[in-house]
C-alpha positions in Angstrom: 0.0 0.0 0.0 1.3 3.8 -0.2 0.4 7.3 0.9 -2.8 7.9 -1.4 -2.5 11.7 0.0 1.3 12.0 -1.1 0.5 9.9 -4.3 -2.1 12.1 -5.5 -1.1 15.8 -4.8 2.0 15.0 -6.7 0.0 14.2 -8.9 -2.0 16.9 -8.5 1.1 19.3 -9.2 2.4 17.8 -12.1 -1.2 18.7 -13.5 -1.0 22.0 -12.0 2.7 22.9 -13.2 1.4 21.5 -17.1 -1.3 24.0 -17.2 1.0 26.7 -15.8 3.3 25.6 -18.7 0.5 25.8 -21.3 -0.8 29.2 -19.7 2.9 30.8 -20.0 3.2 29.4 -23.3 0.0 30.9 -24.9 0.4 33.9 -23.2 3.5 34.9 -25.2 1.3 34.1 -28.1 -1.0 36.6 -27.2 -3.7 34.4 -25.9 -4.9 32.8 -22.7 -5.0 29.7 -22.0 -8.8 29.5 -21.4 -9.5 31.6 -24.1 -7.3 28.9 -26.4 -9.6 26.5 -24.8 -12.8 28.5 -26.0 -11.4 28.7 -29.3 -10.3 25.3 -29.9 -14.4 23.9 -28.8 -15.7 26.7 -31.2 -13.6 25.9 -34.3 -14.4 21.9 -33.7 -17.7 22.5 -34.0 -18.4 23.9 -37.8 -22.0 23.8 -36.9 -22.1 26.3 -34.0 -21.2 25.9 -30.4 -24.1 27.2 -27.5 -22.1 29.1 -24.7 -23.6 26.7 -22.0 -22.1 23.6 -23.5 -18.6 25.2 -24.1 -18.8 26.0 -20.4 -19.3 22.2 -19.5 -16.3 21.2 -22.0 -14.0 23.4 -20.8 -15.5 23.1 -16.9 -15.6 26.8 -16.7 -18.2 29.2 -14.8 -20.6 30.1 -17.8 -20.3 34.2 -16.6 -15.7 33.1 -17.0 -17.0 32.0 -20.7 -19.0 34.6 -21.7 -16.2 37.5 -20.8 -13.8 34.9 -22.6 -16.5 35.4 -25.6 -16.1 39.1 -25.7 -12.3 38.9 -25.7 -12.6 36.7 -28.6 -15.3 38.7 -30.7 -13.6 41.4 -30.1 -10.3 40.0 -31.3 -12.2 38.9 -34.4 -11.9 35.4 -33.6 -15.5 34.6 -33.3 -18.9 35.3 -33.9 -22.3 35.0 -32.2 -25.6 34.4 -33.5 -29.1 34.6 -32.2 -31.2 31.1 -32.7 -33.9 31.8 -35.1 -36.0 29.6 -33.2 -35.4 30.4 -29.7 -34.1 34.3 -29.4 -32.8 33.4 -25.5 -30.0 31.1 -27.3 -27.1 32.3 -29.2 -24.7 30.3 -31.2 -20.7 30.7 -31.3 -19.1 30.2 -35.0 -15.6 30.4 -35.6 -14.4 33.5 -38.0 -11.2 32.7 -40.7 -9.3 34.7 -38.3 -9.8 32.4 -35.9 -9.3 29.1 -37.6 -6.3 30.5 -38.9 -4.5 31.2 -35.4 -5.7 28.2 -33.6 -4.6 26.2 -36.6 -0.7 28.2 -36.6 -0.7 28.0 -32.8 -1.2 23.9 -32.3 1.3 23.5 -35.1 3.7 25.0 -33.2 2.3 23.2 -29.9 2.2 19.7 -31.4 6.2 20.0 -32.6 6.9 21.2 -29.2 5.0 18.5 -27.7 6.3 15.9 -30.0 9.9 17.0 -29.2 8.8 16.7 -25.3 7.7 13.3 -25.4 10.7 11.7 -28.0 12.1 10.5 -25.3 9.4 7.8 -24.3 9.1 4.8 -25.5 5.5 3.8 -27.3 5.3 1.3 -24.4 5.9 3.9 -21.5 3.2 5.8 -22.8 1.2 3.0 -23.2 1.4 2.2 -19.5 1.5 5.8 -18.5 -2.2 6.6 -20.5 -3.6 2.8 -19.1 -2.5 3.9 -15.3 -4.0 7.2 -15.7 -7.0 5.8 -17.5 -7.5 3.8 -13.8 -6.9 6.4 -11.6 -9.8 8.6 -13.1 -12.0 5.2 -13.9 -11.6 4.6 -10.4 -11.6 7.7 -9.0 -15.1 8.0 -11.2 -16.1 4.7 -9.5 -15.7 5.8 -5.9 -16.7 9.2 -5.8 -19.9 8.9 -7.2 -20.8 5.4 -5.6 -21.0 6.7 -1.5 -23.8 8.9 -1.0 -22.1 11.1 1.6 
């Protein structure tokens, strides 16, 4: 058996010093990491993206979203639409601008992060993505199954 407490929280910083990483890295690229976040769920979805389900991807508060929203429109990034149907919805599309830098920006991410992972073997991250596939299948499992 081992320390679950000392197991997990260095975990738990390793996941906090990667988005730190990710947040430094964007920044100099003149974005934020949540509002790369935002853009990334708008531009996969061609078909328009509602504000409240971009706030459940991206577990952010949907009031954090909509500010990230202006930032974005305002960059020229995105744009929102009313729903036809339903006035009280709007929809987020992805402007050229947009697609453009998101699609510049994880080019240069995924050589970066390439390079960053040459160093593992196929089979080390095969057992790396399996034991983290338990821990959160677990974690699932047990957090939801006691009532209190």
């Amino acid at each position: 058996m081992y320390d679950t407490e000392k197991t997990l929280y260095r975990h738990y910083g390793y996941i906090q010093k990667e988005t730190s990483l990710y947040a430094r890295w964007f920044q100099k690229r003149g974005l934020s990491y949540p509002q790369f976040l935002i853009l990334d769920a708008v531009l996969r979805r061609p078909e328009g993206a509602e504000p409240t389900a971009l706030a459940e991807e991206c577990f952010m508060p949907k009031q954090t979203v909509t500010g990230l929203l202006d930032q974005l429109e305002r960059a020229g990034f995105i744009r929102r639409e009313r729903c036809e149907t339903d006035r009280r919805r709007t929809r987020v599309f992805c402007l050229p601008a947009g697609d453009e830098f998101v699609t510049r920006i994880v080019e240069q991410l995924d050589r970066h992060e390439q390079a960053a992972l040459a160093s593992i073997s196929p089979k080390d991250m095969e057992t790396f993505n399996n034991v983290y596939a338990a821990i959160v299948d677990g974690l699932e499992k047990h957090l939801f199954s006691d009532p209190s």
